[in-house]
DOROLUM-480489 format. One line per field, with one value per residue (C-alpha): residue in one letter; x, y, z. Coordinates in nm, 3 decimals. Example, Ala and Ser with C-alpha at 12.3 -4.5 7.8 and 13.67 -1.06 7.14 Angstrom:
2
residuo [a/s] .
u [1.230/1.367] .
v [-0.450/-0.106] .
w [0.780/0.714] .
END
This chain:
417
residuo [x/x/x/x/x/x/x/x/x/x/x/x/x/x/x/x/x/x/x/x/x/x/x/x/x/x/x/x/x/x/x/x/x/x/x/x/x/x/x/x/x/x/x/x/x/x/x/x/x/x/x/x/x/x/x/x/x/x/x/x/x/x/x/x/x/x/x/x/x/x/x/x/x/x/x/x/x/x/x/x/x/x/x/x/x/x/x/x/x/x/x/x/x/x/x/x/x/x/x/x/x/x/x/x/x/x/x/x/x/x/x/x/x/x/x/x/x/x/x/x/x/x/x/x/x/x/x/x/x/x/x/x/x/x/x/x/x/x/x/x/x/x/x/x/x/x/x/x/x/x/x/x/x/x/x/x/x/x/x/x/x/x/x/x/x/x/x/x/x/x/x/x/x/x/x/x/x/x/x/x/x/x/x/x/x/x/x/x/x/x/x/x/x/x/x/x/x/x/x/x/x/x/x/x/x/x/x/x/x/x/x/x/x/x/x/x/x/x/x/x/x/x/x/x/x/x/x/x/x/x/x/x/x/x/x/x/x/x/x/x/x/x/x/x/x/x/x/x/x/x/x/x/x/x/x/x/x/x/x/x/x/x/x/x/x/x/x/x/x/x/x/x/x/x/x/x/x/x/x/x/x/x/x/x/x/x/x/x/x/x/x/x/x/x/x/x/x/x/x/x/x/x/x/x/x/x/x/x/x/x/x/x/x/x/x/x/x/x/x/x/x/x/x/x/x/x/x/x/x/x/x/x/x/x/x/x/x/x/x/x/x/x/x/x/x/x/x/x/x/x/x/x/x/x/x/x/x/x/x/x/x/x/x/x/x/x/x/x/x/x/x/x/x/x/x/x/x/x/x/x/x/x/x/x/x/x/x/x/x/x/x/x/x/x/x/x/x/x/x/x/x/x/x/x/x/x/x/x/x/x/x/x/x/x/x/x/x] .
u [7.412/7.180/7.158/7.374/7.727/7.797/8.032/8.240/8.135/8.124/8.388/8.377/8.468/8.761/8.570/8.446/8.788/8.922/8.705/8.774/9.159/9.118/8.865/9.119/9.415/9.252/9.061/9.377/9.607/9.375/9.349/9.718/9.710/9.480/9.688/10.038/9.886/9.912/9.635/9.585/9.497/9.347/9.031/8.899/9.105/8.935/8.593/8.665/8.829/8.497/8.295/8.450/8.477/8.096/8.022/8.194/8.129/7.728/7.726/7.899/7.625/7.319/7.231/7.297/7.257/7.471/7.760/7.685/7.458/7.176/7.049/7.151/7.430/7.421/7.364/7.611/7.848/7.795/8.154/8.309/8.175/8.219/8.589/8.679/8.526/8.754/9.040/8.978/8.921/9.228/9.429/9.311/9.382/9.778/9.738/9.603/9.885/10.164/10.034/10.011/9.610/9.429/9.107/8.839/8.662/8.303/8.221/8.038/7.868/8.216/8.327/8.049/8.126/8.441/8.456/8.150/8.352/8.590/8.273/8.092/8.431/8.529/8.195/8.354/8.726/8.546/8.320/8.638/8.829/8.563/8.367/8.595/8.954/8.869/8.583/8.775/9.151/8.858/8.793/9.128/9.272/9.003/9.079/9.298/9.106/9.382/9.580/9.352/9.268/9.652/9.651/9.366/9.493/9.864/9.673/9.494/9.797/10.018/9.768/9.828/10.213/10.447/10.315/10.446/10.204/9.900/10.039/10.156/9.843/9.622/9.773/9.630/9.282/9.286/9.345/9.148/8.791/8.850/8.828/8.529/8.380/8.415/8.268/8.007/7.892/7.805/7.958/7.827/8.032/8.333/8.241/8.142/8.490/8.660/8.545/8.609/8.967/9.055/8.929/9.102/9.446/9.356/9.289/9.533/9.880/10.011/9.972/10.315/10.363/10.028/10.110/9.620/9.612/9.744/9.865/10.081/10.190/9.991/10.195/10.538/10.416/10.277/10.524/10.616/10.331/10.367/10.740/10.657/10.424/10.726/10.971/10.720/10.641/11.078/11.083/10.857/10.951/11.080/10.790/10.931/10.858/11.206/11.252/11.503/11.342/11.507/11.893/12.104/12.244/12.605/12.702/12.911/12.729/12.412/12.273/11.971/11.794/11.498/11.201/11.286/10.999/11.239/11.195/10.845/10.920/11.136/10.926/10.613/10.802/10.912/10.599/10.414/10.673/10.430/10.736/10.773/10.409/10.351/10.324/10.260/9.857/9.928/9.878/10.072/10.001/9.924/10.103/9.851/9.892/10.266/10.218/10.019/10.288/10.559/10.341/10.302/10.672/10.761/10.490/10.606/10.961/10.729/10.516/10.644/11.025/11.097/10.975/11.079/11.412/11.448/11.725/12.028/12.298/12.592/12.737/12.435/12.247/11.997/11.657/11.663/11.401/11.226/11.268/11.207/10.952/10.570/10.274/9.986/9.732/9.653/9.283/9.440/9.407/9.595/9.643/10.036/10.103/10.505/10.697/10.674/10.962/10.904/11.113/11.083/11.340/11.306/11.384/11.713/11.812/11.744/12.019/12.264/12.236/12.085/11.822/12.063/12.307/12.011/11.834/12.080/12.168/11.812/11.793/12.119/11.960/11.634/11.831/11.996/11.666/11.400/11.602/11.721/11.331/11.129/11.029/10.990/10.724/10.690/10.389/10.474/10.300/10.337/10.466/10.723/11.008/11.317/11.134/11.139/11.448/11.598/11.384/11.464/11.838/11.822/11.649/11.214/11.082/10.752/10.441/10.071/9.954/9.685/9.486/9.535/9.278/9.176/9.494/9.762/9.944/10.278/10.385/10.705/10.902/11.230/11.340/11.703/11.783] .
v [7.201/7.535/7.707/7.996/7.800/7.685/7.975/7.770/7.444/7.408/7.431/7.840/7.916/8.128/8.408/8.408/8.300/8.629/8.838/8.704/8.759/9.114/9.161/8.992/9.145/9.528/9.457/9.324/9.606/9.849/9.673/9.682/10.052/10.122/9.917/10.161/10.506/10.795/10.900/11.224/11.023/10.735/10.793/10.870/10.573/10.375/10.492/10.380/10.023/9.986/10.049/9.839/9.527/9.552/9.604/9.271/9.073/9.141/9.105/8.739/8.634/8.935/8.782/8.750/8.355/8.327/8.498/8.250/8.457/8.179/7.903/7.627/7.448/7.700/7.496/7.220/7.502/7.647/7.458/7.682/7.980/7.800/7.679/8.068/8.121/7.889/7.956/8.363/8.231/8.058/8.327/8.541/8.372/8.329/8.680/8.735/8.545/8.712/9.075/9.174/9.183/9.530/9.499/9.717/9.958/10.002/9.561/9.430/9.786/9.912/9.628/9.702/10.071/9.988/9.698/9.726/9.892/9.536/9.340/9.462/9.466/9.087/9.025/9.227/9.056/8.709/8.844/8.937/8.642/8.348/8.519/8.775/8.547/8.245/8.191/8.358/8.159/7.839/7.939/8.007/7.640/7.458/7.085/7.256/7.348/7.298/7.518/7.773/7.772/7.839/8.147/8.255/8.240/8.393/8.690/8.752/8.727/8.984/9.222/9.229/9.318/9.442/9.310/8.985/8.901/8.958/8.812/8.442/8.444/8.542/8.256/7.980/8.166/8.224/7.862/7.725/7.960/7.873/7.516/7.575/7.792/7.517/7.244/7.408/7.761/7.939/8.260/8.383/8.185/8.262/8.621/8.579/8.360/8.652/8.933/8.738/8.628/8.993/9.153/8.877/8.993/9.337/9.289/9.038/9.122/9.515/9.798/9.854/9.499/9.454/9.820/9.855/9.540/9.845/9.674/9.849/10.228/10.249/9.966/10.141/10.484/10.373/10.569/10.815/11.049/11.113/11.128/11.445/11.602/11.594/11.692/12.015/12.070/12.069/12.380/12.618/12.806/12.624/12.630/12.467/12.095/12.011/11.880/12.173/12.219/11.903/11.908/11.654/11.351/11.173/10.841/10.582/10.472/10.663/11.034/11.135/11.435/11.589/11.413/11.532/11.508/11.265/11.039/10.931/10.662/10.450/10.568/10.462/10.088/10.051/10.105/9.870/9.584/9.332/9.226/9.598/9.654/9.277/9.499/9.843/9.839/9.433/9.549/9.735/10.105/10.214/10.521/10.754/10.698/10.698/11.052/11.194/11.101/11.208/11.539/11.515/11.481/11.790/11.980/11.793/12.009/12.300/12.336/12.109/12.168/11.746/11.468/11.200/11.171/10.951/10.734/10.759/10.477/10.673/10.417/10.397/10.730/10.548/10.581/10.197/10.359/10.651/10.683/10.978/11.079/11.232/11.341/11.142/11.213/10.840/10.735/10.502/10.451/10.549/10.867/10.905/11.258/11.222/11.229/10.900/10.735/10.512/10.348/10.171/10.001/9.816/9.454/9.549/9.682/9.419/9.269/9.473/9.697/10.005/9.993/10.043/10.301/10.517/10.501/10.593/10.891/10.996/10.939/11.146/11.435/11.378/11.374/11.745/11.866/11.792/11.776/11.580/11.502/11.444/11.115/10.974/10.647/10.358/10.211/9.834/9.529/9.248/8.981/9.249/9.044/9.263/9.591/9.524/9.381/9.718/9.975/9.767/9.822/10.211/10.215/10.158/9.973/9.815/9.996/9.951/9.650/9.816/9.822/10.010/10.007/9.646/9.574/9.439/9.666/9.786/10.113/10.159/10.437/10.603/10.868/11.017/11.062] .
w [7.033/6.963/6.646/6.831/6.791/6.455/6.438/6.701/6.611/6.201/6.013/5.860/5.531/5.337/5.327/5.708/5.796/5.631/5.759/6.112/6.075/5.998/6.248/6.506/6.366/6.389/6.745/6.928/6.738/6.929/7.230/7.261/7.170/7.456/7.717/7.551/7.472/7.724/7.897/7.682/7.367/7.558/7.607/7.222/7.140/7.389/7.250/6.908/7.052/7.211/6.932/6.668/6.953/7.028/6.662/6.518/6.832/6.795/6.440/6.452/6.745/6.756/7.081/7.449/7.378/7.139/7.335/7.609/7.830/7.875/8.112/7.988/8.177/8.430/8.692/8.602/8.568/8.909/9.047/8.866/9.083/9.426/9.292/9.273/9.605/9.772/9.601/9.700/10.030/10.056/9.902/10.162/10.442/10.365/10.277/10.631/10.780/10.581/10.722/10.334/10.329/10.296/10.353/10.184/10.463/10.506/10.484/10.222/10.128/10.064/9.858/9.635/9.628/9.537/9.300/9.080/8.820/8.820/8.841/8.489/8.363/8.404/8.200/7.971/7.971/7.963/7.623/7.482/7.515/7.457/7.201/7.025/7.061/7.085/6.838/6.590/6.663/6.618/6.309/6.148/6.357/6.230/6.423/6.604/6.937/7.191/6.968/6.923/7.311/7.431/7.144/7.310/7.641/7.557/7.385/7.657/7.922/7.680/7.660/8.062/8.017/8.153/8.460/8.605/8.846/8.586/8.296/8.471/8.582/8.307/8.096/8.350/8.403/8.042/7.984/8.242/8.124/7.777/7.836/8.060/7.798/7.496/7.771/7.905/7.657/7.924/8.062/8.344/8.572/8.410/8.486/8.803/8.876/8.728/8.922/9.288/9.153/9.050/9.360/9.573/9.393/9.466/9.824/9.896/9.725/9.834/9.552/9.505/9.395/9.179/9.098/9.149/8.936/8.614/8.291/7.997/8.018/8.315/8.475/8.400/8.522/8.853/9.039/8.771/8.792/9.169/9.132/8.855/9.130/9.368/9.088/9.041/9.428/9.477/9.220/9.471/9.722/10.035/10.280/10.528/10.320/10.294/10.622/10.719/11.024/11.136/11.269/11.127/11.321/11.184/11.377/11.227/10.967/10.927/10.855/11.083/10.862/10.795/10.529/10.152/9.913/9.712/10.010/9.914/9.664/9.914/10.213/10.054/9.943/10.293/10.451/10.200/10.334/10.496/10.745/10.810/10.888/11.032/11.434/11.286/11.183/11.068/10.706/10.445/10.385/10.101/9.860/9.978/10.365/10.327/10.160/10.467/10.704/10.462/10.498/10.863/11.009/10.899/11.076/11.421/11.414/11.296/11.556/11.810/11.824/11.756/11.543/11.322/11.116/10.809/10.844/10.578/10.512/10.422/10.214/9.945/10.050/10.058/10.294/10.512/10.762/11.007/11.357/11.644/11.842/11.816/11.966/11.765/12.023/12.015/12.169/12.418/12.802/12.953/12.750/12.654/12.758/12.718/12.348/12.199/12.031/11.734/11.483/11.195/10.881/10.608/10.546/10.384/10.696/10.922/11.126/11.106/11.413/11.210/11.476/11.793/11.608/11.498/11.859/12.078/11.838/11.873/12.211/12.317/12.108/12.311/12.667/12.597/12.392/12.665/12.974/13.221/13.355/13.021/12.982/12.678/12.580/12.334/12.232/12.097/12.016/12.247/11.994/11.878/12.013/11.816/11.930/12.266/12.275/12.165/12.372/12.716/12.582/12.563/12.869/12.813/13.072/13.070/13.283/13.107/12.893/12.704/12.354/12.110/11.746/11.900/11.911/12.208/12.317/12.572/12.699/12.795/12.912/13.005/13.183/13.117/13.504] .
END
């Protein structure tokens, strides 16, 4: 054992294991503080939190040895780095298969644009909880190390509240690289592990679920701040935003009307629906992609004369889906030059004939809008059994197998006469 761990190793004394409750008690206070305080005060706060961390944690080792940055046992320890690659690899495969991956854009260079930030920043997490938590929990468990490592672990996973996902998690990882840690004193795979994990949550679960991987008050105001932005955008003058521009279509059970900006929140959770998106791109769309389309329907009744509705269940008043037709200038062959009809609901929805009801509404709008001779097109995906099962009902018929973004694809079409 090196001169650099008697801190962990040696038994400390009254005075050093004073000093290291205070120090733990004022660095995790702030910590939490951080993770809870609105953005307005968070900054300074998180200056001063940095400060006092990398003041105490270089005074107890006043090297990059002694905080486990070093050679030795970094080869034995490399497992550790190729476990995390398989389990990312893995992760991202069911991911793949459950249509919920989102892929970075731009390959490898854009992963590295993206996620160098997370990268330095595991380092970080992994300095925190080996050398500032857990050598100081050592200390004040003395013969206690299992003990020590689980406090270690559970402060680490509350300090990732409120969020579910992170915080079950970050009590095994936490576990698991504080037993590596104590075996092997070495931290650079632990790093390294954490980065890939982290960006392989990011990547492979959708935002609205991981919420972009935010912990605390930034966890709990995920949607908040865009829902304020809305709330401010609803008190100007109507230009035409409000989806007015739309008529309104009542059949048995649903409301046909124009987009609200109040529609983004359950828009935005639909379209982030893996099962909704499985033939629609085969990935979930993010907040801000949701938010240009919100943006975009109205300007098809504006300058078009038809577009999409969303789709209302009177009973709840709630928003279940989007359907109606579009001209999205698609790069296809061969080029749709007819409206195209689209649809889409979410899970909830599902099985209950929403689907036909709202269709053939749209559709009898559509036969007295465009006349007698307009026909109309789909674009679907060839494995998109219940979408084809309803177009061929109200009348699509099957004339081009095509691609479409790489992608299989059928056009269909109907004309009213």
């Amino acid at each position: 054992m090196s001169a650099a761990e008697p801190a962990i190793a040696e038994p400390a004394s009254n005075s050093v294991r004073r000093r290291d409750l205070l120090e733990l008690a004022i660095g995790y206070t702030l910590i939490l503080l951080v993770i809870w305080t609105p953005r307005l005060w968070q900054r300074a706060l998180y200056a001063a939190t940095a400060l006092f961390l990398a003041t105490v944690t270089w005074r107890s080792f006043r090297s990059l040895h002694g905080i486990g940055v070093r050679r030795a046992n970094l080869l034995r320890s490399m497992w550790i780095a190729g476990a995390a690659v398989a389990i990312a690899a893995a992760t991202l495969l069911v991911s793949s298969r459950l249509h919920a991956l989102h892929p970075v854009e731009g390959g490898a260079l854009g992963l590295v644009r993206r996620y160098w930030g997370y990268a330095l920043w595991s380092f970080v997490q992994q300095v925190l909880l080996q050398d500032f938590l857990l050598r100081r929990l050592l200390n004040l468990m003395p013969g206690r190390q299992a003990a020590a490592v689980w406090a270690a672990a559970s402060m680490f996973a509350l300090a990732h509240l409120p969020s579910p996902v992170l915080t079950a998690l970050t009590v095994i990882w936490g576990y698991a690289a504080c037993r590596l840690f104590l075996k092997y004193r070495n931290i650079l795979p632990l790093s390294f592990a954490h980065a890939v994990l982290g960006i392989t949550l990011s990547i492979a679960i959708p935002s609205p679920v991981i919420r972009n991987m935010r912990v605390g008050l930034g966890y709990l105001t995920y949607h908040n701040h865009s829902q304020r932005l809305y709330r401010r955008l609803q008190t100007m003058p109507d230009r035409g935003l409000t989806g007015s521009g739309a008529p309104v279509i009542e059949t048995g059970r649903l409301i046909l009307r124009g987009h609200r900006l109040d529609d983004f929140a359950a828009s935005a959770a639909m379209w982030a629906e893996p099962a909704v998106t499985r033939y629609i791109g085969g990935r979930p769309f993010t907040a801000e992609e949701t938010w240009s389309r919100l943006l975009r329907y109205p300007g098809h009744w504006s300058l078009l004369g038809y577009g999409y509705w969303a789709v209302e269940e009177k009973s709840t008043s709630s928003l279940i889906g989007e359907l109606g037709f579009a001209d999205y200038r698609r790069e296809i062959d061969p080029p749709i030059d007819s409206p195209e009809m689209g649809w889409v609901f979410a899970t909830c929805a599902h099985g209950k004939g929403y689907g036909a009801e709202g269709v053939r509404a749209a559709l009898l709008w559509a036969d007295q809008h465009f006349g007698p001779e307009q026909q109309t097109v789909c674009l679907i995906h060839p494995d998109n059994a219940a979408s084809f099962k309803l177009a061929e009902k109200n009348g699509y018929l099957p004339y081009r197998h095509t691609t479409y973004k790489q992608q299989p694809a059928v056009l269909l079409a109907r004309t009213p006469a």
